[in-house]
C-alpha positions as CSV (number, residue, x, y, z in Angstrom):
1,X,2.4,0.6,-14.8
2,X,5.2,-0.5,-12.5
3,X,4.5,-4.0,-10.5
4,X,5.9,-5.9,-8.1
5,X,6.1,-8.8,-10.6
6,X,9.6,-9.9,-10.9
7,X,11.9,-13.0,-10.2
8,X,14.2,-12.5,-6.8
9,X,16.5,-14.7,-7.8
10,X,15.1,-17.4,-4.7
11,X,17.9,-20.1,-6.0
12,X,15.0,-22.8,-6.2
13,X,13.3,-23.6,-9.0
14,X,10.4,-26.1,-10.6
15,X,12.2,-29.3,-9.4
16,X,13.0,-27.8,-5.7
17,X,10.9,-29.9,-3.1
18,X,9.2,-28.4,-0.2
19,X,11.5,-30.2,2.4
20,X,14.2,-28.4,0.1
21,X,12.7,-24.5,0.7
22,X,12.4,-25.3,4.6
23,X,15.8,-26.1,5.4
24,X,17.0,-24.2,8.3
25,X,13.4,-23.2,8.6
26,X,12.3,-23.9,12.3
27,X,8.6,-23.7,12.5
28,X,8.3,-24.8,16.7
29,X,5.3,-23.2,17.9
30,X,3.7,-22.0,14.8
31,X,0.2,-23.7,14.2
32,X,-1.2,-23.9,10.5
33,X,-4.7,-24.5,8.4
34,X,-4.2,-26.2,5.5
35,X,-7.7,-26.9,3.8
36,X,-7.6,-30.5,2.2
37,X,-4.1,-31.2,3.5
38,X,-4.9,-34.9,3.7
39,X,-4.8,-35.5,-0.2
40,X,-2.4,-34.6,-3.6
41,X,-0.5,-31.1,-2.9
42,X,-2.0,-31.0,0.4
43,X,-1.0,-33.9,1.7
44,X,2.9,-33.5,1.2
45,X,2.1,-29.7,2.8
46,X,0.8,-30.9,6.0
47,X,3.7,-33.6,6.2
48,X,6.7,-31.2,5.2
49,X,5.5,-28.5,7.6
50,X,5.0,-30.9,10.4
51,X,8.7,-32.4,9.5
52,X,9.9,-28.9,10.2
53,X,8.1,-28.7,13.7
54,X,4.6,-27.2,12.8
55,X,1.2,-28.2,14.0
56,X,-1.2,-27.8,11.2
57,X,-4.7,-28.4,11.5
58,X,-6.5,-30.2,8.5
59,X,-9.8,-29.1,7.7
60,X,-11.6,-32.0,5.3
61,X,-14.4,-32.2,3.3
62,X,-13.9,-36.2,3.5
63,X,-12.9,-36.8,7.0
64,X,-12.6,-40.6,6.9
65,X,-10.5,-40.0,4.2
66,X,-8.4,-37.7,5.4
67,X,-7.9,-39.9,8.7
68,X,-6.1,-42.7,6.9
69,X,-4.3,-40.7,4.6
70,X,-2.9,-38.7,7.7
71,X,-2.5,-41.9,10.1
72,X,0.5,-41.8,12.1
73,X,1.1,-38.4,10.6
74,X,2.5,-36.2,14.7
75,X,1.3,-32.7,15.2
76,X,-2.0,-32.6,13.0
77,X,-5.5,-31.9,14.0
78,X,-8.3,-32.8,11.6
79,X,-11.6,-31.4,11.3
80,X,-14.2,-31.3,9.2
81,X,-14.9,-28.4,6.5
82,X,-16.9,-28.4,2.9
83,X,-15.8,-25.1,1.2
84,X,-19.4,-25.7,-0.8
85,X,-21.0,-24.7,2.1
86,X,-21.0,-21.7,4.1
87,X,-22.7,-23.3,7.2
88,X,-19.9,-25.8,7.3
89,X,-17.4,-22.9,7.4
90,X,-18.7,-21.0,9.6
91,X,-18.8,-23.8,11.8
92,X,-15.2,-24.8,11.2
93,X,-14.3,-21.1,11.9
94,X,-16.4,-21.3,15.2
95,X,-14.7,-24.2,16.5
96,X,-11.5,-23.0,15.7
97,X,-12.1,-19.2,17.5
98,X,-13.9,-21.1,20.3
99,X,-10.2,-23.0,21.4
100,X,-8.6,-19.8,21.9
101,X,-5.5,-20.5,19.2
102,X,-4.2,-18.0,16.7
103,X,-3.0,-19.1,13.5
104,X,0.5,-18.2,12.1
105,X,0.0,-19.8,8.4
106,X,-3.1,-20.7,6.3
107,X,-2.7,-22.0,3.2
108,X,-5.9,-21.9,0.9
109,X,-5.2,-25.0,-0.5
110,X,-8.1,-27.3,-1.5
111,X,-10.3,-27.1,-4.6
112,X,-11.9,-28.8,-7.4
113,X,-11.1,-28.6,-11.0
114,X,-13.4,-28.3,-14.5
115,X,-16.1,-29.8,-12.7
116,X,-19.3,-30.7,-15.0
117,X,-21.9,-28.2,-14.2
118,X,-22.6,-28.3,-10.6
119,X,-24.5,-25.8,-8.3
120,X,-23.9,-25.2,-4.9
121,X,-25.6,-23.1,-1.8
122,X,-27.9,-20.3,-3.7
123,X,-27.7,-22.0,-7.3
124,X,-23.7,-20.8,-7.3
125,X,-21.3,-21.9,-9.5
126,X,-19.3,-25.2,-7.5
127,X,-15.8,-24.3,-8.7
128,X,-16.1,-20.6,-8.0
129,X,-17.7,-20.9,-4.7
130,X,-15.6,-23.6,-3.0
131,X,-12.1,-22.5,-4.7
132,X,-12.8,-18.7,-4.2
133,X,-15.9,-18.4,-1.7
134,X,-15.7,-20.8,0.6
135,X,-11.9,-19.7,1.1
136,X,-13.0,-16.0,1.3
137,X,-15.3,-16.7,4.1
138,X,-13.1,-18.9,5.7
139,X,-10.2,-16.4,6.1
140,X,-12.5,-13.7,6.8
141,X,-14.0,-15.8,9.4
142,X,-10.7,-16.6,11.4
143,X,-9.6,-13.2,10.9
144,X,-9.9,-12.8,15.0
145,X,-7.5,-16.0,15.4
146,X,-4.5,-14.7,12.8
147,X,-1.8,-13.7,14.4
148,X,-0.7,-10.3,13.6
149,X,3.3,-9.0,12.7
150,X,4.1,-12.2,10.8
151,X,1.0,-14.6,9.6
152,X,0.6,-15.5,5.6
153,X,-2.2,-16.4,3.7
154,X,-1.6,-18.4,1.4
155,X,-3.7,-18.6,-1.8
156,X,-3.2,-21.5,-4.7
157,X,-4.4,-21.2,-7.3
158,X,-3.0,-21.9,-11.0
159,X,-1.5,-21.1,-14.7
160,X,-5.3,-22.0,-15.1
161,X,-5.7,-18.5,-14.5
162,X,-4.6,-17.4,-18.3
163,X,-8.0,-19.1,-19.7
164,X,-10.4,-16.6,-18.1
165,X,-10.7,-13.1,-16.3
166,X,-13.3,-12.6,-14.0
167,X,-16.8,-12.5,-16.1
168,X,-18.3,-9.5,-14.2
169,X,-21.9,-9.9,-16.0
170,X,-22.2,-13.7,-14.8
171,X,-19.8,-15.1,-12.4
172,X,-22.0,-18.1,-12.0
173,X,-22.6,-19.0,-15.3
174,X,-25.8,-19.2,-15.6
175,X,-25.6,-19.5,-19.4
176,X,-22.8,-21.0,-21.6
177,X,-20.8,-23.1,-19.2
178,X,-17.5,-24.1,-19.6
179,X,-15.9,-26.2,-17.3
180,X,-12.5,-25.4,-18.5
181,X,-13.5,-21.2,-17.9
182,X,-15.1,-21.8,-15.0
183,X,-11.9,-22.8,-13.5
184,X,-10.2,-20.4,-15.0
185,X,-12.6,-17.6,-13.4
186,X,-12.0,-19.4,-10.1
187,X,-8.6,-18.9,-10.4
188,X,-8.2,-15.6,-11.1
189,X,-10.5,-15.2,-7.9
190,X,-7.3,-16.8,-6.2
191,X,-5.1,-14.5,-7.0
192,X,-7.2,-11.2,-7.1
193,X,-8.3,-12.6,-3.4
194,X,-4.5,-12.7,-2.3
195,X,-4.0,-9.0,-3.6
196,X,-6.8,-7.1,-1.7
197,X,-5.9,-9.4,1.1
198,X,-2.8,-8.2,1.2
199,X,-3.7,-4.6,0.6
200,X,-5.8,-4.8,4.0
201,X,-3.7,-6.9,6.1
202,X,-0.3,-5.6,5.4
203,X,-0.6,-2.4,7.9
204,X,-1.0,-5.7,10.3
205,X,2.1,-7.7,9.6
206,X,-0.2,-10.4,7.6
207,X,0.8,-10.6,3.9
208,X,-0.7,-12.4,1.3
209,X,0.3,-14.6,-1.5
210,X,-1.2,-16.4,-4.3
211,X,0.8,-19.0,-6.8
212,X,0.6,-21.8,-9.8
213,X,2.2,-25.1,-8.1
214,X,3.0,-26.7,-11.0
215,X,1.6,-29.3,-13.2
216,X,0.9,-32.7,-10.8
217,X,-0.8,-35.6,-11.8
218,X,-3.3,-35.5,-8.7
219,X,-6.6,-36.6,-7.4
220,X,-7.8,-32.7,-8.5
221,X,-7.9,-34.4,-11.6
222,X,-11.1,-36.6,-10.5
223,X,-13.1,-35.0,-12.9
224,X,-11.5,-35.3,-15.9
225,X,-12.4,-38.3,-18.3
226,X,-9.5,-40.8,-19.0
227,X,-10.3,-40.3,-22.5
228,X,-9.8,-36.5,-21.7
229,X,-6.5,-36.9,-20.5
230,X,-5.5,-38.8,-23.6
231,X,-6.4,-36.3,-25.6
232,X,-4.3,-34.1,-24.1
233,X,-1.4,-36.0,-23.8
234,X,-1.1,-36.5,-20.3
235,X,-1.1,-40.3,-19.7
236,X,-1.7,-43.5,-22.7
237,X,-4.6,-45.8,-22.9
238,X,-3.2,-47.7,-19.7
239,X,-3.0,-44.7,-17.5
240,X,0.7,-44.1,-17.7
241,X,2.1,-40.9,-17.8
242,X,3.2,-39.8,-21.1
243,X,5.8,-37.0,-20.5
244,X,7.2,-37.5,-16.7
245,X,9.4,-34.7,-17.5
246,X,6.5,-32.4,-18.0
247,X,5.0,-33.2,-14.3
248,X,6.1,-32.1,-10.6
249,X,5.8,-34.7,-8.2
250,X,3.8,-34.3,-5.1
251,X,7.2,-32.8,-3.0
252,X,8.0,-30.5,-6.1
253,X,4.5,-29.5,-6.4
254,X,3.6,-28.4,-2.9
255,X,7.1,-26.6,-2.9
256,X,5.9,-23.3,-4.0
257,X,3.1,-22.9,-1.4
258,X,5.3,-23.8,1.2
259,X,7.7,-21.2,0.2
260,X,5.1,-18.3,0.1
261,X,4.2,-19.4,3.8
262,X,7.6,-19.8,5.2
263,X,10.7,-18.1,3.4
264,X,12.7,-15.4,4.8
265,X,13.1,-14.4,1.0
266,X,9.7,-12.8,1.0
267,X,9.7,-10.9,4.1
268,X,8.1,-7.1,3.1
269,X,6.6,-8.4,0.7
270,X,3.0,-9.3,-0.2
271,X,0.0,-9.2,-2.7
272,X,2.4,-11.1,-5.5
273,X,2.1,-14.4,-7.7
274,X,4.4,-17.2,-7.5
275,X,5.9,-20.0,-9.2
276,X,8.3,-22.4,-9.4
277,X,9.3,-21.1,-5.8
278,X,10.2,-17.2,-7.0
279,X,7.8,-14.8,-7.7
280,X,6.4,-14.6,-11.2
281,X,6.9,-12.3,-14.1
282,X,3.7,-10.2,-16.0
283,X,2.8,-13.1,-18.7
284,X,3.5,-12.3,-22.1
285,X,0.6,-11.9,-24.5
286,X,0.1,-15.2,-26.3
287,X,2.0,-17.5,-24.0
288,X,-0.1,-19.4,-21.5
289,X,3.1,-21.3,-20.3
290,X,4.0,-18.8,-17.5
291,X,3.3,-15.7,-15.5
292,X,0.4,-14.1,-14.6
293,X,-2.0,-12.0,-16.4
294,X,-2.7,-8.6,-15.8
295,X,-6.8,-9.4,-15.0
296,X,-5.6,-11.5,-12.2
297,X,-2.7,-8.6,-10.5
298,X,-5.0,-5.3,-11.2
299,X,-6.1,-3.9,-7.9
300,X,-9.5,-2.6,-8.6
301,X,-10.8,-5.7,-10.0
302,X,-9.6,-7.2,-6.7
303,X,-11.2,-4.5,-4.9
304,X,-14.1,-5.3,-6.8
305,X,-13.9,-9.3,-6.3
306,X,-13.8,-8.4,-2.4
307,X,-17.1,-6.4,-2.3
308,X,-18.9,-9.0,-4.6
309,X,-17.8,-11.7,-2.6
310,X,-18.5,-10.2,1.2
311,X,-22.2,-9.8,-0.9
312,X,-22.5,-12.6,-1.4
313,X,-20.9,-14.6,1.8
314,X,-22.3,-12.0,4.1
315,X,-18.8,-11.9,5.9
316,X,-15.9,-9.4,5.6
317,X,-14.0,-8.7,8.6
318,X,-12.7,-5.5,7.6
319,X,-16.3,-4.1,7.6
């Protein structure tokens, strides 16, 4: 089966920053969502798209948070959003239709990662309902506000995706759960989100994207015991990072996302996986170092992931 899945030849790579992909980028006028831009990845999204003359408004889960991280941050709007819960994004959503804005560029940015089991709305699954849901009904929600001939969604998710395909017979795991699978499943949601997105949208002039940022020491990583990290050889008894080679920074790791919303390089073009600021190639079978897997690209399973999700969300603007 042919795909779209190949390297372009972008001429940035893993240590490119996301000031570096936006020169001679001029985003005056554009406005932008970026879900938890106040913290990690997020944070250095909001503030490189602002530096190249973007308002972005900053939808947060932790608002007084968010506040002094962006302090003295020009051209962003905060609000309040928890992905967890659909009343706070359809709220969120409201507000936003209710000012009369469109919106050239959302990036899907926020999430949590291998969470200990934790249920959320009906009994779901946390890390598949606010990295996957909660998105799904957010973009379906401002789907009246996104400016046709131009806009990109923008979906993160991450080379997490290798460690699980989407478990059909119990998204939610209501037996056997693994926090490391779970987030797995959620990413693959990411990406098969950003390919039927893109399948509806494209007749529209709005293209989708989804992408692996990078390894980045971040708050994401809240969950995870210290001893955890040890154990995998991230950072020493201390907390210091073991391997700095083997880590983005913050700039490097919010590169990618920032090039799926903005480049010229990706004009006609849609529905594909990213990294290290190019698009990916189809993963090879027993290396989960890079690419993307072939559960996460095929179109009916996205199809699929679509109806299940408008199920369960109750929204789907293409209805």
């Amino acid at each position: 089966m042919s795909t779209a899945q190949h390297k372009i030849g972008s001429g940035f790579g893993a240590h490119s920053t996301a000031d570096d992909v936006l020169t001679g980028v001029d985003l005056s006028g554009k406005l932008a969502i970026v879900t938890g831009g106040y913290s990690g990845l997020g944070l250095e999204t909001t503030k490189a798209l602002t530096r190249a003359g973007a308002r972005v408004v900053v939808p947060a889960r932790r608002p007084d948070t968010a506040k002094e991280a962006l302090a003295g941050l020009a051209g962003v709007e905060l609000d309040t959003l928890d992905l967890g819960d659909l009343d706070s994004v359809r709220a969120f959503a409201e507000r936003f239709l209710a000012s009369g804005r469109t919106v050239d560029l959302v990036i899907d940015n926020a999430g949590i990662m291998a969470c200990p089991e934790t249920r959320v709305g009906p009994g779901w699954e946390a890390q598949f309902a606010t990295n996957h849901l909660g998105h799904f009904a957010l973009v379906n929600r401002l789907w009246p506000a996104i400016e046709p001939g131009g806009t990109r969604v923008v979906s993160v998710s991450s080379r997490a995706h290798h460690f699980s395909g989407m478990r059909w017979d119990d998204v939610h795991w209501r037996t056997g759960y693994d926090k490391w699978q779970a987030y797995g499943q959620a990413k693959t949601a990411n990406v098969l989100f950003a390919v039927h997105l893109d399948k509806l949208g494209a007749d529209r002039g709005v293209r989708a994207f989804s992408l692996h940022p990078g390894g980045i020491l971040t708050p994401l990583q809240r969950h995870l015991p210290k001893a955890e990290m040890v154990e995998r050889g991230w950072i020493d008894e201390q907390g210091n990072v073991l391997n700095p080679s083997g880590f983005k920074s913050p700039e490097q790791g919010a590169a990618t996302q920032v090039w799926a919303a903005t480049s010229p390089q990706l004009a006609g073009m849609g529905g594909v996986y990213l990294e290290d600021c190019d698009i990916a190639e189809p993963a090879v079978d027993g290396d989960e170092s890079s690419g993307v897997r072939a559960w996460a690209t095929d179109p009916e399973q996205a199809a699929r992931l679509w109806t299940l999700s408008a199920e369960l969300t109750g929204v789907n603007a293409f209805a």
